[in-house]
C-alpha positions in Angstrom: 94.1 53.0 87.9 90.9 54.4 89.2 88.9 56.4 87.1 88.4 60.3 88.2 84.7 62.0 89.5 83.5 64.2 87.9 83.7 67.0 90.5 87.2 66.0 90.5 87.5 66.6 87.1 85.7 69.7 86.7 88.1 71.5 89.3 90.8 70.5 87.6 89.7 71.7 84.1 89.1 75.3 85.5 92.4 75.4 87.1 94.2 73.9 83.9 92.0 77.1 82.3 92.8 79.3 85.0 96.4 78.9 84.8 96.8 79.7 81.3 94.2 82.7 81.1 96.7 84.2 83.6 99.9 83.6 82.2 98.4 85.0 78.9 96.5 88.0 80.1 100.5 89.0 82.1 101.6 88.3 79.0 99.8 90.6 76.9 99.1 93.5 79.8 103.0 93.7 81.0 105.5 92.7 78.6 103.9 93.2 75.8 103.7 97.0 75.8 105.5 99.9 75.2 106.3 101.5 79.1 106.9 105.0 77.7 103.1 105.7 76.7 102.2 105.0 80.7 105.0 107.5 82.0 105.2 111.1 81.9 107.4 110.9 78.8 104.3 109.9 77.0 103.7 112.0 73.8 100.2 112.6 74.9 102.1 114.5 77.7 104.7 115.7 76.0 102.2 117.2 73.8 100.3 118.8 76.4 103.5 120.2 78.5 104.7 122.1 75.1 101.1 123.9 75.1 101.5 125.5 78.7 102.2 129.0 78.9 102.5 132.3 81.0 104.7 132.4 84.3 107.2 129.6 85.7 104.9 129.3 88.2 101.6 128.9 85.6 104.0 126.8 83.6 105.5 124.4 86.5 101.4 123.9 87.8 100.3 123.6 84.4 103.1 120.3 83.7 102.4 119.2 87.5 98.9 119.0 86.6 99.2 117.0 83.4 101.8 114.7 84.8 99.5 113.8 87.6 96.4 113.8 85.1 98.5 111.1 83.5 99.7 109.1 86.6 96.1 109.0 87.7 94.5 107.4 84.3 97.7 105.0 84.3 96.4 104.2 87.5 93.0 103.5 86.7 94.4 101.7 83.6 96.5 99.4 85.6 94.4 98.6 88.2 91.7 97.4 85.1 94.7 95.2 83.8 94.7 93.5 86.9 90.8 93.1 87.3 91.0 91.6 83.4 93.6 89.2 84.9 92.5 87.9 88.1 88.5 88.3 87.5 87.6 85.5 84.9 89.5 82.6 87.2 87.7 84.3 90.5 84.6 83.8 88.5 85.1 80.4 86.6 85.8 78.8 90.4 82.7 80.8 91.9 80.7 78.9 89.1 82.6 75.1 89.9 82.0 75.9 93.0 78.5 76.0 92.6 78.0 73.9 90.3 80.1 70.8 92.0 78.3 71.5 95.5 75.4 69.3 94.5 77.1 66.9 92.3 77.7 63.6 93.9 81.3 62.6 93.9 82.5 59.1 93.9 84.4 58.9 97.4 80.9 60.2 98.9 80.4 56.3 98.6 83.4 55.7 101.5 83.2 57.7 103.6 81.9 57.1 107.3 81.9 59.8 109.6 84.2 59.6 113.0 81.0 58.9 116.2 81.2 62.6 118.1 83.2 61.7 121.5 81.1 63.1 124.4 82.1 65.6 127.1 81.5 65.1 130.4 80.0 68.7 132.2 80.7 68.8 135.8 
């Protein structure tokens, strides 16, 4: 059995670590949370909707406005789950990247370029 280059190794370390930071980080930012406290039904919401008053009108914008206050920081709130899951691997294979691109590797050894065939102009 041949032993593995380093390069070789290194890549597959930070997938290995890549793998598992993202099934974790799903883990912990979907399932395990509580779906009412990111919907309108929220008691942060609920809260807020009890405190409007005046007209249907005023009432009806007043609730419009917090609902939409609310879908807009569960907006901003999801979309920083999904940087939190998908940044640190982006980043850990930016860094192998760089750091393999001057290693040597093992099979450098091997290889032999294919000669360039020529084309004829006419």
């Amino acid at each position: 059995m041949s032993e593995i280059d380093k390069p070789t190794a290194l890549k597959w370390a930070g997938t290995a670590a890549s793998i598992l930071w993202i099934v974790f980080s799903i883990y912990t930012a979907f399932f395990d949370v509580d779906p009412d406290q990111y919907g309108f039904k929220s008691p942060e919401v609920e809260a807020r909707m009890q405190s409007c008053g005046g007209t249907y009108k005023q009432r009806y914008e007043c609730k419009e406005q917090a609902i939409l206050a609310k879908h807009r920081k569960s907006f901003l709130l999801w979309m920083e789950k999904v940087f939190v899951i998908i940044g640190p691997p982006i980043v850990l294979a930016f860094l192998i990247r760089r750091a393999t691109r001057d290693m040597p590797s093992d099979n450098q050894d091997d290889y032999t370029p294919r000669p360039l065939k020529k084309r004829r102009s006419k």
